[in-house]
N, C-alpha and C positions, 0 to 999 in steps of 0.2 A: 454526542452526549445529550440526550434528547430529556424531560420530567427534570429539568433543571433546579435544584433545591432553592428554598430560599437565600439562604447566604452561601454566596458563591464559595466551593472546595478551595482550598489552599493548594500549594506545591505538594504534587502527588499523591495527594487526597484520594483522588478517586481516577477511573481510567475507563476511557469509553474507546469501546473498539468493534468495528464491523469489517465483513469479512467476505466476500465478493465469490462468487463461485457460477459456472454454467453449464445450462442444463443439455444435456445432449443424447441423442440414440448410442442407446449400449453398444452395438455393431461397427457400425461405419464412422464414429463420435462426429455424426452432423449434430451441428445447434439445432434445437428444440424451439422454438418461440413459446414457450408456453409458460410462464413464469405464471400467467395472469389465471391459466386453469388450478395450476396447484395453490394457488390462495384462495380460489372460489373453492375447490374441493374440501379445504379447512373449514373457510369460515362461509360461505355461499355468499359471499358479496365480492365484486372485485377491486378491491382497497390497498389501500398503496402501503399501511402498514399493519400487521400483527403482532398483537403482543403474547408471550406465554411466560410469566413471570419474571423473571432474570433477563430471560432472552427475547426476540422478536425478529420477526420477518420483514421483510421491503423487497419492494422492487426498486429496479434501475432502469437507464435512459432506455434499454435495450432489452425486449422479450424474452431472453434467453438467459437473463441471468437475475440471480435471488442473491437481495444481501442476509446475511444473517448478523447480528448485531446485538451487544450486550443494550437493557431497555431502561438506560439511566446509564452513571456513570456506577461500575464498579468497585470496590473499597481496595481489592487487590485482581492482581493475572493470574495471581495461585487458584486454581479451582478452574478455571475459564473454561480450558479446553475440554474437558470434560464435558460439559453443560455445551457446549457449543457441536462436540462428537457426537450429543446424545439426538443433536434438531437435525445433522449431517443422515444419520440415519433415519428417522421418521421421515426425513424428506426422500431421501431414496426408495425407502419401504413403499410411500407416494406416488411417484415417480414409477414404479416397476408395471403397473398398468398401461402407461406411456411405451413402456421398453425404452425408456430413458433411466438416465442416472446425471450425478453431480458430477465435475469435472475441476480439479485444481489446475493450478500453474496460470501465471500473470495474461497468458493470450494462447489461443487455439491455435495450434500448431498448422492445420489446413485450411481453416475458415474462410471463405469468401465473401468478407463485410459488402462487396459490394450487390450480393446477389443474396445474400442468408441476413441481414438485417432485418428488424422491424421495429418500431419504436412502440415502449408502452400507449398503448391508446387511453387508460382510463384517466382516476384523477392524477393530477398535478400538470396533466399533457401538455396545457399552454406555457407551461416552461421546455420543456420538450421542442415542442414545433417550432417554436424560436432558434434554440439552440441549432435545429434541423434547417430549419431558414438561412440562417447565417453562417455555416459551417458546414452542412450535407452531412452528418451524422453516417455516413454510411462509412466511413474508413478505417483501418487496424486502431487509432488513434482515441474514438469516440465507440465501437462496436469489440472492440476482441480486448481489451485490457481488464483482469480482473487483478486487487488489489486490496492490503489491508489499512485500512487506517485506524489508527491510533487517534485519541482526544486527550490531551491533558491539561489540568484547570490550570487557574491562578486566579488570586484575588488583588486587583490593584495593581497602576501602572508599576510599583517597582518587582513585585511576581512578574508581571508580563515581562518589565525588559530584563529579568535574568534568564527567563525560560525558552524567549525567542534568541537571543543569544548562544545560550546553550544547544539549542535545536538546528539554529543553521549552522551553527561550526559541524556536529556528526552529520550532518543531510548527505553532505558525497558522500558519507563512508556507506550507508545504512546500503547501498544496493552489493555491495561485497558480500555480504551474507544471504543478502534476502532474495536476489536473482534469482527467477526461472522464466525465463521466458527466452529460451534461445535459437529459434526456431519458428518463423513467419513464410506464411505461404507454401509449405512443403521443403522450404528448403532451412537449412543453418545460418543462420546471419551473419555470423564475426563479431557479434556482441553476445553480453551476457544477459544484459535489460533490454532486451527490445522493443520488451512492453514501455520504459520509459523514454527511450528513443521517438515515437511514432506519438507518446504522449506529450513531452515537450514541441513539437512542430503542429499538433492537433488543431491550435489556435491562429495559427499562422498569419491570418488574415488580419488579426487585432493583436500585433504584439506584446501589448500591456497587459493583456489577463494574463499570462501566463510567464512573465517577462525572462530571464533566465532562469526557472527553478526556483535556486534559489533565490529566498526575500531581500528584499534590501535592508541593510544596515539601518532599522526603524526600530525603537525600544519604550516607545509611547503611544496610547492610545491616538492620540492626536496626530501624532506624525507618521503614524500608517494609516491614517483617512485621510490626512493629506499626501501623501508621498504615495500610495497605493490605492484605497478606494477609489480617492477624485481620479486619478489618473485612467482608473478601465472605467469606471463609470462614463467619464468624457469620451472614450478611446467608443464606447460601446452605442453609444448614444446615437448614431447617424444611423445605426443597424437595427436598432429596438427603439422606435419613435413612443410605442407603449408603457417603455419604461420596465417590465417583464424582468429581465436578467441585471435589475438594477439594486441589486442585495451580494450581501456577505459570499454566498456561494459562487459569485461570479468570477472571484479570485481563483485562480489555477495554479497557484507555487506548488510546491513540493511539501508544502508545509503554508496553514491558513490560517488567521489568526481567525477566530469567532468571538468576538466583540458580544453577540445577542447571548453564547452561551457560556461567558466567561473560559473560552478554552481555544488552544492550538491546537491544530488538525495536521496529523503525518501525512499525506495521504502517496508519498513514492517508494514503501512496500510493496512490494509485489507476493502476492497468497501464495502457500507452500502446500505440501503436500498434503498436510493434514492439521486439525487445529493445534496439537502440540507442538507442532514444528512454528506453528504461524506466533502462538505464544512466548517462546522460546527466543525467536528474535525479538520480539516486545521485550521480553525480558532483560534482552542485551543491550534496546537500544534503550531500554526507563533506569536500565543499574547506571547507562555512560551519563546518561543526561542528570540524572541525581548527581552522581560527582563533579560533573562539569559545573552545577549551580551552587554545588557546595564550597567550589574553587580549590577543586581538588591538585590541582595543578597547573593553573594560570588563574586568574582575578578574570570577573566577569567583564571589569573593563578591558583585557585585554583580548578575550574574546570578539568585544563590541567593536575590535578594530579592522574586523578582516573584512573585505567589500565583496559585493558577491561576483565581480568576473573572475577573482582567485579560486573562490570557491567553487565557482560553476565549472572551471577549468578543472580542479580534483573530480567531481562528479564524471565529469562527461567519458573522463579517463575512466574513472569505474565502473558506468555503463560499459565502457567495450572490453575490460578486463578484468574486473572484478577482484577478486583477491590477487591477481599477476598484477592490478595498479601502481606503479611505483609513484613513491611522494616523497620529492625531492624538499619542501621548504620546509626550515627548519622551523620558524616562527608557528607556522603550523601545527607542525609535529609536538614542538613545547606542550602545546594545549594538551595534552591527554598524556603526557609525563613523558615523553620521549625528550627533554632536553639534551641537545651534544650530539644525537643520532644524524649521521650524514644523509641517512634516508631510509624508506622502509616499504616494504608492500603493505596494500592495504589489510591481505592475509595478515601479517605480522602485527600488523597494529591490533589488529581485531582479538588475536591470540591475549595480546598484551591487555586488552581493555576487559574481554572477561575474565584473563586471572585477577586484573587491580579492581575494578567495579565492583566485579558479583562473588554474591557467595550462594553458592550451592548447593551444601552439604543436604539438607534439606529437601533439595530438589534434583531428586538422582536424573529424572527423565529430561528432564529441562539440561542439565548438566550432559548427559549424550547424547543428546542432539546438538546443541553448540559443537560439543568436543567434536561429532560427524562431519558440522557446516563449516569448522576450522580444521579438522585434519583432511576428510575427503572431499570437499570441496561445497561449493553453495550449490541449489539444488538445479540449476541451470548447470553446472561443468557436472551433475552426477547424471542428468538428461542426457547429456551427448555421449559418456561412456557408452552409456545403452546406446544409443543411436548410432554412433560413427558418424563421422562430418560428414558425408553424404549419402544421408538415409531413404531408399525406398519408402513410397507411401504408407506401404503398409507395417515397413518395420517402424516409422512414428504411430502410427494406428497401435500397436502390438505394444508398446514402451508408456501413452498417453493409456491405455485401457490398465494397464498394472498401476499406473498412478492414480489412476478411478478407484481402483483395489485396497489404493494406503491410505484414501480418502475416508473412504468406509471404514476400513478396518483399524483407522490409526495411529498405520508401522509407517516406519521409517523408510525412506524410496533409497534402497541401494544394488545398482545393476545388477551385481552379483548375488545378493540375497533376496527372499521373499520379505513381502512385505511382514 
C-alpha cells in the first residue's frame, strides 16, 4: 500500500493488493527475463515502478516476472478485477512482439531456477545482490513463486492487535482455496501449495526471518520489534555487515506487519487463474477476517491465545491437502462458529465461512467462483484433473498454455470446460 495518506485507514478502510504474474514464450512456456524491456517499452526508462492511475507496474527480485498492483490502498475489492484484467491484457497485447505472454498459478510447473534465473539488474539491485549473496536466489523458493498479497490498514496498537490476531488464526486455512501450485519440476508433488512449501524453507540459513509462517502470538507495536524485528535483524546481521536488509521487508511470515505503512501484509496467497478468481479469494478471506474482529464467534482475546506451533501444524496439513485437511481441535474450530464439531475439513469449514461471513447477492461473479473453489476444488486439485498424476511434459505445456487463455480472457479454469 504504497502514497500512504495522511492519517492512517482504519479497519478495512482501504485494501492494497498486488498480484505477481510471469512472463513466458507462448510455445514452449520457457521464462522470459524480460520484465525490464516491457517497462522501458512503456515508459523508456528502466524503473522499478509505473503508475497508471488506480493501478501500476513493478518489478520483482526476478526478470521474469511483473507485479501488478493497486497504486495506493483501494476503498473496496468490488471493481478490482476488472481494472487489473484490463493492465493483464495491455501487457500481453506488449508482450506479443516478444511471442511471449503472462502466465498465472503460484510456480512454473517446468522451470529450471537453477539455469533460467536472472536477477533485476536495475534500480533497487543492492537489496537484490544481498539477498542473492546470502541465499543464492537461484532456487524454486526465491525464483518460481508468484503470489497475491493482500495489505490491510489499522490505526493504533489496539487495531493492530485485533487485526493480527484475526489474521493469524485464518493464515492455515487461506491456502485451501487459494492453491495452485501442484506441480514442480515436471512432475506432481503430493502437495497442493508447493509454492508455500519451497517458500517457508527459502530462508533456511537464518531461521528467524521466516520463523514458522506463521507470527508469533505479538498484539503491540512494541513487542513485534522486540519479539520479531530485533530477533532477524540480529539473526541477519553477521550476513549484511552493510546493514542493506535491515528494514520491515526482511520479515518473511506468511503475514508482515508494516509499521512504516500502517498495514499487515498477506503475502501466502498463491495467484489464480485470473484477477476475478484472485479477487474472490480476497473476498473470502477480508469477509472471515471482518467477522473474526467483530468477535463474531469467539472474543479477540480468545484468539490471542493460540501460539503458532498449533497453528503452523494446521497450515502445513493444508499445504499438503488442502480442502481434504482435516482439523481435529475443537478450541480451534470454536473461532469461526463451529463450537461442539468433533472435527471438520478445511473444505467444510471454508463452505461454512462464506455462507456465515459473505454476502453476495450483489456479487453474482465473485459468488461462482467461490461456489467453483468449494464445490470443484481450489485451483491446484482442478490442475491435476487436467493433468493426471503423472503428466507428460507436454500434457502440463497443453493444460499451463489454457491457463495462459483464462488469464487473458478472465474465464474460469475448469478441465472440462473452455475458458
Amino acid at each position: 500500500m504504497s502514497n500512504q495518506p495522511q492519517s492512517p485507514l482504519h479497519l478495512f478502510e482501504g485494501f492494497g493488493v498486488e498480484l505477481e504474474y510471469m512472463i513466458v514464450q507462448r510455445g514452449d512456456l520457457r521464462v522470459l527475463p524480460i520484465t525490464d524491456r516491457l517497462i522501458y517499452d512503456e515508459v523508456g526508462a528502466y524503473l522499478s515502478d509505473v503508475e497508471f492511475g488506480d493501478i501500476a507496474w513493478s518489478n520483482e527480485l526476478v526478470l521474469h516476472v511483473v507485479e501488478l498492483k493497486t497504486n495506493g490502498p483501494a476503498s473496496s475489492l468490488v471493481g478490482l478485477s476488472e481494472k487489473f484484467q484490463q493492465h493483464v491484457q495491455k501487457i500481453n497485447r506488449m508482450l506479443a512482439k516478444y511471442d511471449a505472454m503472462l502466465l498465472p498459478t503460484g510456480a512454473h510447473p517446468l522451470m529450471n531456477p537453477y539455469t533460467d534465473t536472472k536477477l533485476w539488474p536495475h534500480e533497487y539491485n543492492v537489496v537484490y545482490e544481498a539477498y542473492n549473496r546470502i541465499f543464492d536466489c537461484r532456487g524454486h523458493g526465491w525464483a518460481n513463486l508468484q503470489s497475491t498479497h493482500l495489505n490491510l490498514p489499522f490505526a493504533g496498537d489496539e487495531e493492530f492487535g485485533k487485526l493480527h490476531a484475526a489474521i493469524r488464526i485464518l493464515l492455515p486455512l487461506i491456502p485451501a482455496i487459494s492453491a495452485s501450485s501442484p506441480i514442480l519440476d515436471g512432475k506432481v508433488t503430493g502437495l497442493q501449495d508447493t509454492r508455500l512449501e519451497v517458500y517457508r524453507h527459502n530462508q533456511d540459513k537464518i531461521p528467524a526471518i521466516a520463523g514458522k509462517v506463521i507470527p508469533e502470538a505479538v498484539f503491540t507495536k512494541k513487542a513485534y520489534e522486540e519479539q520479531i524485528f530485533r530477533r532477524i535483524y540480529k539473526a541477519v546481521a553477521p550476513y549484511d555487515p552493510e546493514g542493506v536488509l535491515q528494514d520491515e521487508f526482511l520479515n518473511s511470515r506468511g503475514a508482515i506487519a508494516r509499521f512504516s505503512r500502517n498495514a499487515i501484509e498477506i503475502r501466502l496467497i498463491d495467484i489464480q487463474e485470473n484477477p476475478a478468481a484472485d479477487m474472490a479469494v480476497l473476498r473470502a478471506v477480508t469477509g472471515v477476517l471482518q467477522a473474526l474482529v467483530a468477535e463474531r464467534w469467539a472474543t479477540i482475546a480468545h484468539l490471542q491465545n493460540f501460539g503458532e506451533d498449533m497453528l503452523a501444524s494446521v497450515l502445513l496439513e493444508v499445504i499438503r491437502k488442502g480442502q481434504e485437511a482435516v482439523i481435529l481441535n475443537q478450541d480451534y474450530l470454536s473461532c469461526f462458529g463451529l463450537s461442539g464439531a468433533e472435527g471438520a475439513t478445511a473444505g467444510e469449514l471454508w463452505q461454512h465461512l462464506v455462507r456465515e461471513a459473505l454476502e453476495l447477492e450483489d456479487e453474482p461473479e465473485t459468488a461462482y467462483i467461490l461456489n467453483t473453489i468449494t464445490s470443484r476444488g481450489n485451483l491446484a486439485v482442478r490442475i491435476l484433473e487436467a493433468t493426471g498424476e503423472d503428466p507428460t511434459d507436454e500434457k502440463i505445456r497443453e493444460v499451463y498454455r489454457q491457463l495462459a487463455v483464462c488469464l487473458h480472457q478472465g474465464g474460469t479454469f475448469l478441465h472440462d470446460e473452455p475458458c
